[in-house]
N, C-alpha and C positions, 0 to 999 in steps of 0.2 A: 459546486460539482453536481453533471445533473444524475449521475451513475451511483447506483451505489457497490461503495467500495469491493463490496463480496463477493461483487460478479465480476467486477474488475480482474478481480486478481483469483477464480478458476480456472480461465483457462493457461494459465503459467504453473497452477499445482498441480506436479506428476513425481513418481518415485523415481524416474529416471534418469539418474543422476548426467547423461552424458545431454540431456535436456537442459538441465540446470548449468552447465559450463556454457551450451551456446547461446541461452540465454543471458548469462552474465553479461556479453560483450554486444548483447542486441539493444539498440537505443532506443525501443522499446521500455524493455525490463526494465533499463535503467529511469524511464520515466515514470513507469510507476512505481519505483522504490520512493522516486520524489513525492509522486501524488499520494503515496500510504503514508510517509513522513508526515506532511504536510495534514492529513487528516486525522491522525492521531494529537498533533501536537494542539491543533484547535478541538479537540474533543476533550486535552488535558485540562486548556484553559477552559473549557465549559466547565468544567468539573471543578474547577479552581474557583471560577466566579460562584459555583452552588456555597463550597462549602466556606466561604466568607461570607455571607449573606445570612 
């Protein structure tokens, strides 16, 4: 990923909520729900491979 995550995902954060319902259904959002999945779970494993080592 050559982005990082935190810019990715400002312009999606707003308090208004009727923002957040149309974004729910924009396939969009829903890919970056996948792309912050997906970087979260390989930052767990980084963290996983630290603390067995």
């Amino acid at each position: 990923m050559t982005e990082n995550v935190i810019d990715m995902v400002e312009p999606f954060v707003s308090e208004d909520q009727r923002k957040w319902g149309k974004l729910a259904s924009d396939i969009n959002y829903r890919r970056l729900h996948l792309l912050l999945l997906r970087e979260i779970l390989l930052e767990l494993k980084k963290q996983n491979r630290k603390g067995k080592a």
